[in-house]
ROROBA-784746 format. One line per 2 residues: number of its first residue (from 1); their letters; for each residue y negated, z negated, x of C-alpha. Coordinates in nm, 3 decimals, padded with zeros to 5 digits. Each point is the difference from the previous one (the first is absolute). Example, Ala and Ser with C-alpha at 12.3 -4.5 7.8 and 13.67 -1.06 7.14 Angstrom:
BEGIN
1 = as = 00.450:-00.780:01.230  -00.344:00.066:00.137
***
This chain:
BEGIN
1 = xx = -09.468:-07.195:11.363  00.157:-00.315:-00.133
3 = xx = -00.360:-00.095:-00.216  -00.029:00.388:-00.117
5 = xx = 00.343:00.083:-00.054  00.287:-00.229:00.004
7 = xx = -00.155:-00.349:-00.157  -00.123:00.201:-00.272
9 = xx = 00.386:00.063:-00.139  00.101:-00.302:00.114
11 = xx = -00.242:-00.183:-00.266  00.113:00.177:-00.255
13 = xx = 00.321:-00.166:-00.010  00.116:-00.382:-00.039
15 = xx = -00.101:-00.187:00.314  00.368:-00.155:00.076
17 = xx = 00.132:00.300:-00.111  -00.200:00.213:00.266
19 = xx = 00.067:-00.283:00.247  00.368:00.047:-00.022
21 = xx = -00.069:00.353:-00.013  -00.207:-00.011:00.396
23 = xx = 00.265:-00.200:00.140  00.279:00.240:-00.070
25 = xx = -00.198:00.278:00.080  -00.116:-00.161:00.319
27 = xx = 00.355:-00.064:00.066  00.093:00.348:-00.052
29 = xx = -00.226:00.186:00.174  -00.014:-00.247:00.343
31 = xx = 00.369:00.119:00.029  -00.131:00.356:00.079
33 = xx = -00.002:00.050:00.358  -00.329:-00.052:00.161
35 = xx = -00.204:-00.088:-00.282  00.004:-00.398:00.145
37 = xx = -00.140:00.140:00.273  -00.261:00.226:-00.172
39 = xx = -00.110:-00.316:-00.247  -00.053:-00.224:00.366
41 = xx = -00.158:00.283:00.169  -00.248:00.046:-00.350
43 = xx = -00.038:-00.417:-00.092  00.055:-00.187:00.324
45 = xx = -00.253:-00.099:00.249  00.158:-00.148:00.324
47 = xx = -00.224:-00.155:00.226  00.052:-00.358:00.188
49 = xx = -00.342:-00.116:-00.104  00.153:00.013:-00.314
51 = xx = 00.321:-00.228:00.060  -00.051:-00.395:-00.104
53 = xx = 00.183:-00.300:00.102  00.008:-00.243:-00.318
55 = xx = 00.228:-00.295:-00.027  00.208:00.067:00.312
57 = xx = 00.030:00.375:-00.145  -00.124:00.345:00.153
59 = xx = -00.129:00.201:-00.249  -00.077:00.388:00.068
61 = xx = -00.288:-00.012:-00.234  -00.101:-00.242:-00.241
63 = xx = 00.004:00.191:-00.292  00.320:-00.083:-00.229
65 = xx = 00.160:00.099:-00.341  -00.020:-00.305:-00.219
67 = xx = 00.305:-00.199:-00.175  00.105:00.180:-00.351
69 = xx = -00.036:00.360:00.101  00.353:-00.001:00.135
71 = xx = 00.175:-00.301:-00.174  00.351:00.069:00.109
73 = xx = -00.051:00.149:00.340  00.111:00.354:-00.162
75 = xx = -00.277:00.180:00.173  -00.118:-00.140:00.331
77 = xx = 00.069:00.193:00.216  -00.132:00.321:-00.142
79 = xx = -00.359:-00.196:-00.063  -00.020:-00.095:00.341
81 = xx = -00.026:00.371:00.046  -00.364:-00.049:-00.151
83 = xx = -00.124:-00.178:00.322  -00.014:-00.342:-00.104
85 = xx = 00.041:-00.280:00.246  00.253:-00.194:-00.171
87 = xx = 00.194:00.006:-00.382  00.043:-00.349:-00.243
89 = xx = 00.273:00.052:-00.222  00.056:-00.219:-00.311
91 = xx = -00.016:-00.240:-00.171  00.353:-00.121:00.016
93 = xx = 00.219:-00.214:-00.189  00.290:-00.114:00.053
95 = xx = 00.166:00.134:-00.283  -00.065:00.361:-00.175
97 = xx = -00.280:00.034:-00.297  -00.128:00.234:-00.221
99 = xx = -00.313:-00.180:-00.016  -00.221:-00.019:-00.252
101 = xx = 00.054:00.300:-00.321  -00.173:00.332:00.026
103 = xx = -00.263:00.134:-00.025  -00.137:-00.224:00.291
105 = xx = -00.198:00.227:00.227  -00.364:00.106:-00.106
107 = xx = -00.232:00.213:00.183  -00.399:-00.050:-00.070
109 = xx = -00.141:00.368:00.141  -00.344:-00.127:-00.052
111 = xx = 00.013:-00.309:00.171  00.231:00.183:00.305
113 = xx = 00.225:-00.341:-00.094  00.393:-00.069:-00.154
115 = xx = 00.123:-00.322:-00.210  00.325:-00.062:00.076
117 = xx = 00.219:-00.240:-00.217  00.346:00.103:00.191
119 = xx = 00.133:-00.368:00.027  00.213:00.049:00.348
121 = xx = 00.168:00.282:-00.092  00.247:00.031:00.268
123 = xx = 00.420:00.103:00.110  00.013:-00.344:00.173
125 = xx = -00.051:-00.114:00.377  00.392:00.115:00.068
127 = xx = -00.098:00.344:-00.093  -00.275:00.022:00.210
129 = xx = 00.156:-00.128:00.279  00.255:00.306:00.019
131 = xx = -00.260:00.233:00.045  -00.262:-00.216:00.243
133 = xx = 00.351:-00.030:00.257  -00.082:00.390:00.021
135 = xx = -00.346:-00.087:00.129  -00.035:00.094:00.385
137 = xx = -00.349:-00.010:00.070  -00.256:-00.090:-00.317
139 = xx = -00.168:-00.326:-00.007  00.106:-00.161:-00.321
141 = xx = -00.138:-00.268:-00.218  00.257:-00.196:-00.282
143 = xx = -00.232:-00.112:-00.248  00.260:-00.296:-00.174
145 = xx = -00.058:-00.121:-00.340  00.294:-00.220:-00.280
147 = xx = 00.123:00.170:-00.299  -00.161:-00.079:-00.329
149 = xx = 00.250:-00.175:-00.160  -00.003:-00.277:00.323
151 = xx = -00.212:-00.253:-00.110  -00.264:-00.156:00.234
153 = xx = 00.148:-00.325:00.134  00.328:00.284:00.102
155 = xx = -00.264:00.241:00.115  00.056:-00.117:00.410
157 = xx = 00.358:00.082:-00.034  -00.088:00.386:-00.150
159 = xx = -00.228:00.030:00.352  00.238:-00.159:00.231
161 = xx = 00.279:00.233:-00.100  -00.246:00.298:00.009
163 = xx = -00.085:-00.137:00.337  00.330:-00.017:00.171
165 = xx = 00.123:00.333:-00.134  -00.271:00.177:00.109
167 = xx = -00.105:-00.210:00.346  00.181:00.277:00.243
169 = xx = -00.148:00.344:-00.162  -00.366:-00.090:-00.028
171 = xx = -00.252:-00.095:00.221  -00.222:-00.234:-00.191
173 = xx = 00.008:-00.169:-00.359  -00.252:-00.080:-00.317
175 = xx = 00.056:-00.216:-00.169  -00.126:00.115:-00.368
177 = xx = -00.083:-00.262:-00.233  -00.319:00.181:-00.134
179 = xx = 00.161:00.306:-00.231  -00.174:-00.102:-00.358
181 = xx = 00.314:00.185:-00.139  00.250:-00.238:00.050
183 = xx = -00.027:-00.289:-00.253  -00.120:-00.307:00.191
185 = xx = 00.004:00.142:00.335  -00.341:-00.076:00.065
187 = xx = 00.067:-00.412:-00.014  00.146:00.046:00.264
189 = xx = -00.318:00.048:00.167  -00.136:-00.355:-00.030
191 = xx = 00.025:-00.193:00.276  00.289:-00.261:-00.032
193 = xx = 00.287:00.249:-00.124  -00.153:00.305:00.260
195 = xx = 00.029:-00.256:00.297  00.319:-00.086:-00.030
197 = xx = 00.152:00.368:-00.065  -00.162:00.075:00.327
199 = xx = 00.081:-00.277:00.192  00.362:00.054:-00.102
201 = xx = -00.008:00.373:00.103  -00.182:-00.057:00.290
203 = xx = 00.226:-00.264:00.109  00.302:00.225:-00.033
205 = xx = -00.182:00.245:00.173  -00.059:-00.192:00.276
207 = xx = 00.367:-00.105:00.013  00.097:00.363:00.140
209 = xx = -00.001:00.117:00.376  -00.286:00.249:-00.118
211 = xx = -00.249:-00.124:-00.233  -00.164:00.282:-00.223
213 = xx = -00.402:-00.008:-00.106  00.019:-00.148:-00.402
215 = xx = -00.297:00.132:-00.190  -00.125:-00.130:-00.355
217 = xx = -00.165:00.235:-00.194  -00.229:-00.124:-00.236
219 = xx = -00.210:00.066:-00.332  -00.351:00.123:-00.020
221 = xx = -00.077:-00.246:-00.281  00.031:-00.331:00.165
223 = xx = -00.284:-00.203:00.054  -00.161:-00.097:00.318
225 = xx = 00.150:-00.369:00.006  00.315:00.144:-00.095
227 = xx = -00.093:00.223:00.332  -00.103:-00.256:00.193
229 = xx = 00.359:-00.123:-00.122  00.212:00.308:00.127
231 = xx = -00.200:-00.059:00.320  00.131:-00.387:00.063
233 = xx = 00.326:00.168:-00.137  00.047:00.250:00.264
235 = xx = -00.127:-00.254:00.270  00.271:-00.279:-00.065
237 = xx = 00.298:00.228:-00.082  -00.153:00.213:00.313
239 = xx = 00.138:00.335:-00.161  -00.144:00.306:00.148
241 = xx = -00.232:00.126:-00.253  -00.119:00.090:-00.317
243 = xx = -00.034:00.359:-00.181  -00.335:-00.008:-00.209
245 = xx = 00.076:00.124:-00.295  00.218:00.072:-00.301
247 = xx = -00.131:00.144:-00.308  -00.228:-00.156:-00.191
249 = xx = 00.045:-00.124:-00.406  -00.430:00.070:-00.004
251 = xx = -00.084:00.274:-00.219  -00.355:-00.005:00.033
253 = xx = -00.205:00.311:00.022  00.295:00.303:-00.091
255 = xx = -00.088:00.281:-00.234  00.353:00.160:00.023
257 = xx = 00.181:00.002:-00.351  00.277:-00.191:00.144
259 = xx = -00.239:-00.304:00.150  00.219:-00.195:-00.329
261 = xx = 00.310:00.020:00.138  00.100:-00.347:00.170
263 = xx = 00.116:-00.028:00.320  -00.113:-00.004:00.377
265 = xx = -00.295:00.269:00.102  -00.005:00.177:00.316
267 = xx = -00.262:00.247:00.099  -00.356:-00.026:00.098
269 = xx = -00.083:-00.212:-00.267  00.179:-00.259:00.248
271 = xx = -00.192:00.111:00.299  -00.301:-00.265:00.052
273 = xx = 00.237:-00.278:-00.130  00.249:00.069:00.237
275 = xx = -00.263:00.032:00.267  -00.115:-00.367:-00.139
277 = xx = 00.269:-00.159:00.030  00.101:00.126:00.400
279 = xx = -00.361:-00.057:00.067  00.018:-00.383:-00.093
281 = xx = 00.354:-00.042:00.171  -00.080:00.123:00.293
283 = xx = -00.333:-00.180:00.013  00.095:-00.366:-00.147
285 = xx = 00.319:00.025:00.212  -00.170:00.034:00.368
287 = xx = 00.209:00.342:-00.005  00.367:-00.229:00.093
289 = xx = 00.190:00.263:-00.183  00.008:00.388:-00.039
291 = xx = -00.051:00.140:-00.335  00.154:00.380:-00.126
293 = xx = -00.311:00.108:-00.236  00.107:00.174:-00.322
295 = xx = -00.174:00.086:-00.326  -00.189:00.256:-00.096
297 = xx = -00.013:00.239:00.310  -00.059:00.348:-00.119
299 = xx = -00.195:00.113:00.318  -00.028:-00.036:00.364
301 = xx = -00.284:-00.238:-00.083  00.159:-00.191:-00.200
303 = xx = 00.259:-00.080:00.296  -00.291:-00.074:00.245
305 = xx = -00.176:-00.240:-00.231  00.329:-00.199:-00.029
307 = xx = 00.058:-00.013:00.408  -00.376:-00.067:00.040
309 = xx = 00.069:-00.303:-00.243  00.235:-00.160:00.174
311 = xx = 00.362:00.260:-00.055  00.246:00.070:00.277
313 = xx = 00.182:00.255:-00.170  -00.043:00.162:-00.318
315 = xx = 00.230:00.118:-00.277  -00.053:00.314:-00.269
317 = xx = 00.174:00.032:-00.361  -00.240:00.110:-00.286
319 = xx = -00.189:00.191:00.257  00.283:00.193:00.153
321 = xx = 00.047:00.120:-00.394  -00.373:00.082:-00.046
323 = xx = -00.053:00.199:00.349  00.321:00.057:00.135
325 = xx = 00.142:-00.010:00.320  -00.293:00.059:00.227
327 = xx = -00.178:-00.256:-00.064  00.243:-00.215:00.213
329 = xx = -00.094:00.308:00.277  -00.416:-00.076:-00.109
331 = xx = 00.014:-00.335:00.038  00.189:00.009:00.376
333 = xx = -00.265:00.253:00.101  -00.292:-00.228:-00.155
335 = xx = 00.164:-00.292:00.191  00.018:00.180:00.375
337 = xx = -00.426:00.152:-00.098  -00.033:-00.379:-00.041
339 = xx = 00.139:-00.135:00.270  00.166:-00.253:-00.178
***
C-alpha cells in the first residue's frame, strides 16, 4: 500500500516539506485510540531470538531508525510504533540553528537515493531534552554534533555540553564528526584533533557512577589508513563503537536530475561502500568493537549483507522513505529465517 498508494503523493511534494508533513500526521493519528496498537500488531515482530546485547545494552531487535529522521526527538515515540529495535535522534547542538538555507533536501527516484545539504538543522539539545524526559521505555540514541559558527579548536566544548545535557535521557552517544554539511566538520576526523575530542568525552564519561556506550560515526569516504586510523582511535580512547556510515560526497554513477546538487548522498548508491567500510573494520580490527551498519539498506538483504560483514545492529533512513515501514518488519523476519 505505501509503494502503490501513499509514496506516490508523497513525491509529488517537497521532500522536507512532506517530512514535516509525516511527522505531524504521525503525531496526529497515534493519538487515536488503538491505532499504536494496530501499527505494533501490523510492523512489529517480537521474538527473543531477535533481542541483542551490544555495548552493555539489550536490544529487542537490531534493526534501528537512523540519526536525522527525528532531529529534535518530536516523533519518537510514535516511530517506535513501526517495530524498530531502538530510535537515534539528532544531531544536536548546543545552541538552536536553522542550518544551512533551503532548498536542501533532494530526492533522486531513479537512483532510490536523497542529497541532503541540511547543515544541523536543529531546536537545540535543551529542546530535545524536554521531550526525551517523557521517554518511558524506547531505547534512544543522542547523536551530538557543535554549532557551525564554533570553530574547530572550540569544537570539544560544543560536544561536552551536548554531552552533559543529554547524559540522563539517552542510552548511548555518536559522536558525529562526519556530516559533509557542516563546514570543516570532517577535520575533525583526522587523527590528532578526533583523539583528543574522544578522549575528553570519554573521560567525562567515565567520571559518572554509570558510564554510557560513546559511538563515532564515521564517513564512507575515508581511506583505509585513515580506517586503519579510526581503528587505533577507538582502541586507545576504548569508546564503545563506531556507526559505519554517513553519507557520502561521491557522486559517481547517478542518473537522477538532481545527482548536481551538493551535499551528502544516502540511498543505495551508498550500499557496497558502506558494506566496505564495516567489512574492513571489523576484519583489520580482530572484531574489539561492535559496529551499527548503515547506508544504503533498502531491503532485507541489504540488512543481512551488513550483519554478515561484520554489523551488530543496523540502522534505516533513505530506505524507510523508499519502502516504508515494513521493511524494518522484512528485515526482523529475514534475520529470525537466518538465524542470525
Amino acid at each position: 500500500m505505501y509503494k502503490l498508494l501513499i509514496r506516490p503523493i508523497l513525491f509529488w511534494f517537497d521532500p522536507e516539506e512532506v517530512h514535516h508533513f509525516s511527522f505531524s500526521f504521525i503525531k496526529f493519528i497515534c493519538k487515536i485510540p488503538f491505532f499504536p496498537s494496530i501499527f505494533k500488531s501490523i510492523y512489529e515482530v517480537k521474538d527473543v531470538r531477535l533481542e541483542r546485547e551490544v555495548f552493555g545494552l539489550k536490544f529487542k531487535n537490531p534493526v534501528g531508525l537512523a540519526a536525522g529522521f527525528d532531529k529534535d526527538a518530536k516523533c519518537y515515540k510514535e516511530l517506535s510504533n513501526f517495530g524498530f529495535g531502538f530510535i537515534e535522534i539528532g544531531t544536536l547542538t548546543p545552541k538552536p540553528q536553522d542550518g544551512n538555507p533551503k532548498k536542501r533536501l533532494f530526492r533522486l527516484k531513479k537512483d532510490s537515493a536523497i542529497i541532503n545539504r541540511m547543515g544541523f538543522n536543529n531546536a537545540g539539545v535543551d529542546e530535545a531534552v524536554i521531550r526525551l524526559k517523557k521517554n518511558k521505555s524506547i531505547l534512544i540514541g543522542g547523536n551530538i554534533g557543535k554549532n557551525k559558527i564554533t570553530e574547530n579548536e572550540n569544537a570539544t566544548s560544543d560536544y561536552l555540553i551536548c554531552f552533559e545535557t543529554l547524559f540522563d535521557y539517552v542510552n548511548y552517544f555518536v559522536v558525529n564528526v562526519s556530516s559533509p554539511n557542516t563546514p570543516n566538520l570532517r577535520a575533525l576526523q583526522d587523527k590528532e584533533p578526533l583523539t583528543a575530542l574522544l578522549q575528553t568525552l570519554q573521560n567525562e564519561n567515565l567520571a559518572k557512577p554509570k558510564p554510557k556506550p560513546i559511538l563515532l560515526k564515521i564517513a564512507p569516504d575515508l581511506t583505509d589508513e585513515q580506517l586503519l586510523d579510526i581503528i587505533d582511535i577507538v582502541n586507545e580512547t576504548k569508546i564503545a563503537g563506531v556507526i559505519a556510515t554517513n553519507t557520502t560526497i561521491s557522486k559517481d554513477n547517478l542518473i537522477s536530475e538532481n545527482k548536481l546538487q551538493t551535499g551528502g548522498l544516502s540511498g543505495k548508491p551508498l550500499a557496497k561502500r558502506s558494506t566496505e567500510v564495516i567489512r574492513f573494520l571489523f576484519e583489520k580490527s580482530n572484531k574489539a568493537f561492535p559496529i551499527i551498519g548503515v547506508g544504503g539498506i533498502h531491503s532485507a538483504e541489504d540488512a543481512i549483507e551488513k550483519l554478515n560483514a561484520g554489523a551488530s545492529l543496523v540502522q534505516l533512513y533513505t530506505g524507510f522513505i523508499y519502502e516504508g515501514p515494513k521493511l524494518v518488519k522484512e528485515i526482523n523476519r529475514k534475520i529470525l529465517e537466518n538465524s542470525l
